[in-house]
FISEVEX-287835 format. One record per residue: residue in one letter; chain; x, y, z of N, C-alpha, C in turn. Coordinates in pm, 1 decimal. Atoms other than C-alpha are relative to their C-alpha. Layout:
+-----+-------+----------+----------+----------+----------+----------+----------+----------+----------+----------+
: res : chain :      n.X :      n.Y :      n.Z :     ca.X :     ca.Y :     ca.Z :      c.X :      c.Y :      c.Z :
+-----+-------+----------+----------+----------+----------+----------+----------+----------+----------+----------+
:   A :     A :        X :        Y :        Z :        X :        Y :        Z :        X :        Y :        Z :
...
+-----+-------+----------+----------+----------+----------+----------+----------+----------+----------+----------+
This chain:
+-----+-------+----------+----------+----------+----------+----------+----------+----------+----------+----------+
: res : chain :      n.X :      n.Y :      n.Z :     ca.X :     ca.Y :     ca.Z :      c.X :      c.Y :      c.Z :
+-----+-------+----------+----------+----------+----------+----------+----------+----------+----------+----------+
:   X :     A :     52.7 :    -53.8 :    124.8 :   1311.5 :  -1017.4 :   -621.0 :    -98.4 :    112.4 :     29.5 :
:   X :     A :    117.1 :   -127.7 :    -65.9 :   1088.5 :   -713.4 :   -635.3 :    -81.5 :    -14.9 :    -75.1 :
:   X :     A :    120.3 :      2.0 :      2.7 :    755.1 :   -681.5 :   -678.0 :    -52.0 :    143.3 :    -34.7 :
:   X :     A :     50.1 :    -95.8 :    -26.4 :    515.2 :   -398.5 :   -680.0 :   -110.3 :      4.6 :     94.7 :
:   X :     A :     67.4 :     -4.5 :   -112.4 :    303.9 :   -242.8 :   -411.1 :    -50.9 :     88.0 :    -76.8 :
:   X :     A :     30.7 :    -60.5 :     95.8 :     39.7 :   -101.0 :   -567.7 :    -94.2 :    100.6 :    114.9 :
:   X :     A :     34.4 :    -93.4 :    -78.2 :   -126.2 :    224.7 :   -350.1 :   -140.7 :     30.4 :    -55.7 :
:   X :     A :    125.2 :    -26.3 :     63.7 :   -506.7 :    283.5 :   -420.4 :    -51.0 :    113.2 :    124.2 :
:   X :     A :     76.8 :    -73.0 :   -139.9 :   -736.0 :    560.4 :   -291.5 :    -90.5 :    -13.7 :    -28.1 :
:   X :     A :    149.5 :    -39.6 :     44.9 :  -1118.3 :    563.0 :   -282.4 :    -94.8 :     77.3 :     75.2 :
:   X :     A :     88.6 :    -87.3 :    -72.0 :  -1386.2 :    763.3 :   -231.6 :   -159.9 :    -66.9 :     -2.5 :
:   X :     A :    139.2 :     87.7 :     67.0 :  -1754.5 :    605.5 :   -201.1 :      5.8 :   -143.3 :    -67.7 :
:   X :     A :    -40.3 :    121.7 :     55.6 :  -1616.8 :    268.1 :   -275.8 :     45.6 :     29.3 :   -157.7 :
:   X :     A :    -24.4 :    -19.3 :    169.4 :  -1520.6 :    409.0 :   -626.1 :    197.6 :     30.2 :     30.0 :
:   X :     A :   -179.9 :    -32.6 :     30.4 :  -1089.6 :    394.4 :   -703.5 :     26.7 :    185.5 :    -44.8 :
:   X :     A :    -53.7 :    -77.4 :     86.1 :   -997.9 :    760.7 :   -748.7 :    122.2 :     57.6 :    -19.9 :
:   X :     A :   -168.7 :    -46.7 :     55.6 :   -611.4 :    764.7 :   -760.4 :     87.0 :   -188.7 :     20.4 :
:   X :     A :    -92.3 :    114.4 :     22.3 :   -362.1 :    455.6 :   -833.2 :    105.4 :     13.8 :    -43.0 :
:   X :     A :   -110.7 :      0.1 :     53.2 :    -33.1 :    414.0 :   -857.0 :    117.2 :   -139.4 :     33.0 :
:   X :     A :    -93.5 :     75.3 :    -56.3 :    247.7 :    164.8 :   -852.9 :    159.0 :    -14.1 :     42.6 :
:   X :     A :   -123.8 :    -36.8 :    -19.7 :    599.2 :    136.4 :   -695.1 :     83.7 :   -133.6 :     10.5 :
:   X :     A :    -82.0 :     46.3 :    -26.3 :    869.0 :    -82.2 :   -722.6 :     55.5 :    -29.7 :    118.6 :
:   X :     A :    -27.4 :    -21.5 :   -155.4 :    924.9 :   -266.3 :   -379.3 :     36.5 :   -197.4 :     36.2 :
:   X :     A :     -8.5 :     61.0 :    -70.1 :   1019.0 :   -559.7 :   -169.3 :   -140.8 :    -46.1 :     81.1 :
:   X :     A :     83.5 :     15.6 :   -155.7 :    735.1 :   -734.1 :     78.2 :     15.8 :     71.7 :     90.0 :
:   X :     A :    -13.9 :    -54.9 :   -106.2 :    923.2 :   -682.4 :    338.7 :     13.6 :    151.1 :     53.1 :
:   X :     A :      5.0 :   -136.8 :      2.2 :    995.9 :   -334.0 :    271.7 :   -105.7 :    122.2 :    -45.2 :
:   X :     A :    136.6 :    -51.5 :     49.8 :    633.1 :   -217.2 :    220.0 :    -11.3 :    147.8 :     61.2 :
:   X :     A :     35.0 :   -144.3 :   -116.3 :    661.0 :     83.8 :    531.4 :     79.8 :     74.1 :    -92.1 :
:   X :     A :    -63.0 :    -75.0 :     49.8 :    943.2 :    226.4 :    367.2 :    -34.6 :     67.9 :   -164.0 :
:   X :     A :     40.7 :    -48.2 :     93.8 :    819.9 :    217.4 :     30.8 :   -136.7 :     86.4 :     -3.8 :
:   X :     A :    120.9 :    -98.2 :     -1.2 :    465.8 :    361.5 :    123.9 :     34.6 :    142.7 :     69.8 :
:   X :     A :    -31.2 :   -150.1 :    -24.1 :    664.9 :    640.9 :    303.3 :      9.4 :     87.3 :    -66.3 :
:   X :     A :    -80.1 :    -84.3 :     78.8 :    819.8 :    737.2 :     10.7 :    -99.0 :     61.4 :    -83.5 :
:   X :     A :     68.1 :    -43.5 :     84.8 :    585.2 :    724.2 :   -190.2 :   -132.7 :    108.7 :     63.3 :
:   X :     A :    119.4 :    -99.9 :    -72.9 :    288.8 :    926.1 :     38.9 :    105.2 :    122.7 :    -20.1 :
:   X :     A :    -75.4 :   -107.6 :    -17.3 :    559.4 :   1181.9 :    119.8 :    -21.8 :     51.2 :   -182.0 :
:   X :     A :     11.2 :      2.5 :    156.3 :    600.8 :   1196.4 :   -310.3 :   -130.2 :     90.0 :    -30.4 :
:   X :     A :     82.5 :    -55.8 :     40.8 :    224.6 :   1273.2 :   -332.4 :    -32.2 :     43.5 :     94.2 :
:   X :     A :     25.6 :   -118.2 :    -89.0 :    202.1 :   1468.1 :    -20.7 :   -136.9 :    -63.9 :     82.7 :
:   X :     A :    121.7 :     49.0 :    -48.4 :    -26.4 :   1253.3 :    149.5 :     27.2 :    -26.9 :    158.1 :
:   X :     A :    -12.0 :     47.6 :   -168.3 :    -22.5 :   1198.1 :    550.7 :     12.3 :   -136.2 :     19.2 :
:   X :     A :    -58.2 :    166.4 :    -19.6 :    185.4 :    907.9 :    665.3 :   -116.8 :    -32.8 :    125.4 :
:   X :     A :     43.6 :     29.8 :    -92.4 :    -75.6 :    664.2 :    832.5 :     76.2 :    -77.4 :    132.3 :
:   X :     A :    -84.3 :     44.4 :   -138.2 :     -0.8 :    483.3 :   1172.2 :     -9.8 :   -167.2 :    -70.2 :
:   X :     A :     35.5 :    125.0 :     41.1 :     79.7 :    109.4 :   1091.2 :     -8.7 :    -43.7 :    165.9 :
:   X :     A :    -23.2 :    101.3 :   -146.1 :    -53.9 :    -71.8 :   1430.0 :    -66.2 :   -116.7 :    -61.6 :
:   X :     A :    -53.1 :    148.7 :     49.6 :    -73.2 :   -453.2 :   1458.1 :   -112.8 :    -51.7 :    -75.5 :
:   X :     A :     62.9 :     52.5 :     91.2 :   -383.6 :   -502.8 :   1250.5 :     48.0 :     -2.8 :   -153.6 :
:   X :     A :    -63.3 :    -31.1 :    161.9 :   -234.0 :   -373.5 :    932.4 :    121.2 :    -75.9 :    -17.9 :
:   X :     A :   -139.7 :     69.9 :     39.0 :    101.2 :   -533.2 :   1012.3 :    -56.7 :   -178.3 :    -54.1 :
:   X :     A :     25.8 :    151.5 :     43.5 :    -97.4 :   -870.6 :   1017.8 :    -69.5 :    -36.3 :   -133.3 :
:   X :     A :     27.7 :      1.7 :    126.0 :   -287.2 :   -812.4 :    733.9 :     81.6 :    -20.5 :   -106.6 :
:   X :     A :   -115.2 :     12.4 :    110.4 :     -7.8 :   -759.4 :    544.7 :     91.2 :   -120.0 :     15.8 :
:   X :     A :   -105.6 :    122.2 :    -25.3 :    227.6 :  -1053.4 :    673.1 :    -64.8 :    -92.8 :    -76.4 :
:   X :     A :     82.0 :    133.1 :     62.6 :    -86.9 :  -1278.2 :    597.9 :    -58.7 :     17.8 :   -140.0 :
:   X :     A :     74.0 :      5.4 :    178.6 :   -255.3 :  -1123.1 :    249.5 :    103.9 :    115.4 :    -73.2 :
:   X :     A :    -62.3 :   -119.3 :     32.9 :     -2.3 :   -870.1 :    170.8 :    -80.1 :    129.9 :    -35.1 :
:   X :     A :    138.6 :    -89.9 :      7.0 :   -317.1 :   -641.3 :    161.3 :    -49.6 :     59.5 :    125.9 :
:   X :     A :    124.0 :    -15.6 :   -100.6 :   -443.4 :   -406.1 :    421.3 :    -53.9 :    187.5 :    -78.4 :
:   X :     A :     86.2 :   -159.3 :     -0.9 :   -652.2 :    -75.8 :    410.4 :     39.8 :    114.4 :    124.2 :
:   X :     A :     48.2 :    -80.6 :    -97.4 :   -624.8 :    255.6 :    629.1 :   -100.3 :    110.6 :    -16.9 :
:   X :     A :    126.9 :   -158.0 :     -6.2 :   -908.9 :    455.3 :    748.2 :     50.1 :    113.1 :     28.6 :
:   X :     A :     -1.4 :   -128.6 :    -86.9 :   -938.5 :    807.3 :    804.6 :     73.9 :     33.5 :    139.7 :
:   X :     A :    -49.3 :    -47.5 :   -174.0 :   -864.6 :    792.1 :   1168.0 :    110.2 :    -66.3 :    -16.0 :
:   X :     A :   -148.5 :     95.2 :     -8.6 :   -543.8 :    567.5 :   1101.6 :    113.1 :    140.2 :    -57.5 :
:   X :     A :    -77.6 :    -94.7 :     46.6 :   -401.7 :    932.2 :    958.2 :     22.7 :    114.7 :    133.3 :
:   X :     A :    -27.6 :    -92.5 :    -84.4 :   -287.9 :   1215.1 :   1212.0 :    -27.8 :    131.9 :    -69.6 :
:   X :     A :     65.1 :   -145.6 :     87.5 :   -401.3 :   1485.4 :    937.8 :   -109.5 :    -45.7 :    -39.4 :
:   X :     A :    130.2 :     -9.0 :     65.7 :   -700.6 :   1530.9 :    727.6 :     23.6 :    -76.3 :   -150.4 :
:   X :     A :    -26.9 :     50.3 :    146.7 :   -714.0 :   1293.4 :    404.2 :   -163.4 :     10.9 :    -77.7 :
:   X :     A :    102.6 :    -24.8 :     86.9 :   -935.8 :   1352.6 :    129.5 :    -43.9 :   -131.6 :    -45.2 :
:   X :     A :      3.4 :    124.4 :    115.0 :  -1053.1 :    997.8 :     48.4 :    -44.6 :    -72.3 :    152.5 :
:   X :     A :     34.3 :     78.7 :   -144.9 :  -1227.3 :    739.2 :    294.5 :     68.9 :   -107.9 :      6.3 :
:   X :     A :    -96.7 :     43.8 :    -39.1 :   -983.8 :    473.5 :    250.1 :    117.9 :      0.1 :    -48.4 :
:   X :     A :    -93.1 :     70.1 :     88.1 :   -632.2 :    347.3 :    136.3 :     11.6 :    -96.5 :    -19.7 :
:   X :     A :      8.2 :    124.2 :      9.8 :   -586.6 :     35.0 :     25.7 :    164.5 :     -9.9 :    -75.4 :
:   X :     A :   -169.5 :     44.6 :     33.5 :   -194.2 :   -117.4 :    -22.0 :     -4.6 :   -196.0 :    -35.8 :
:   X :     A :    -29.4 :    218.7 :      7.8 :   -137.2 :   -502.0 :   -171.1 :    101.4 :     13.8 :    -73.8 :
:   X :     A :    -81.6 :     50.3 :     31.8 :    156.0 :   -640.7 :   -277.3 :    -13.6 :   -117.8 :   -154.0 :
:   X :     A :     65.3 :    105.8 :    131.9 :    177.7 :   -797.4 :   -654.5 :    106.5 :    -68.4 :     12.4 :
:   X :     A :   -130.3 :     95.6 :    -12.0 :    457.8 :  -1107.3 :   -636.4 :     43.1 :     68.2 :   -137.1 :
:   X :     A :    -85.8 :     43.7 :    153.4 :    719.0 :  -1103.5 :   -950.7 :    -29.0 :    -95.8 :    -40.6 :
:   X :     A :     30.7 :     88.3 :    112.7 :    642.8 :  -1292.8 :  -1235.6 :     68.5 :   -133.9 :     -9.8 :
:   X :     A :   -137.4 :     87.7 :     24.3 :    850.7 :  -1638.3 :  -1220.2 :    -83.6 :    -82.4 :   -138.5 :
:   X :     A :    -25.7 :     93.3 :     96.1 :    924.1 :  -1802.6 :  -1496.9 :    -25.2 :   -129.8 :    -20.4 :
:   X :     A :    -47.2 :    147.4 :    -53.0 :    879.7 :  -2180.2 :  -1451.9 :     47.9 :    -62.5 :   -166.5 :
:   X :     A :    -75.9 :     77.9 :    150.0 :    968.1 :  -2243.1 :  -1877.1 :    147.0 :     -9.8 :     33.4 :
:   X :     A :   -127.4 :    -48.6 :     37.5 :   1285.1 :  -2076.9 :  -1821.2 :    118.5 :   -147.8 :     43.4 :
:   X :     A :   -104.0 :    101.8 :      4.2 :   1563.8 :  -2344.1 :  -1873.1 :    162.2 :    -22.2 :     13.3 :
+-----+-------+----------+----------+----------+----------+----------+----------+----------+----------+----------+
């Protein structure tokens, strides 16, 4: 079932861009590709802190230095929202 992965940026601990995408868990890299590429943002590096973060809270952050360009914003922040189940449904 899909979910959404919802992409945050901030500056000064304050949110100043959000968006959400239609996605899979497991397919979180691919969907944050698409979507950075989309708003033109520098693909960060996922190494194994972020992968674990995400396996275990579906939530991680990258800093600044986790980018190979210059990003305007001190972090990102990526979490995963489950799909809605039903449990009435009969």
């Amino acid at each position: 079932m899909l979910g959404q992965v919802w992409i945050k940026t901030f500056v000064k601990d304050k949110l100043k861009f959000n968006i959400l995408y239609s996605s899979t868990k497991s397919n979180v890299e691919e969907t944050l590709y698409c979507a950075l590429k989309e708003l033109d943002i520098s693909q960060p590096i996922w190494n194994i802190k972020h992968k674990k973060e995400w396996n275990n809270f579906g939530l991680t952050r990258f800093k600044p230095n986790d980018f190979i360009d210059n990003v305007n914003f001190d972090f990102l922040e990526i979490s995963y929202i489950a799909p809605k189940v039903n449990k009435n449904k009969k």
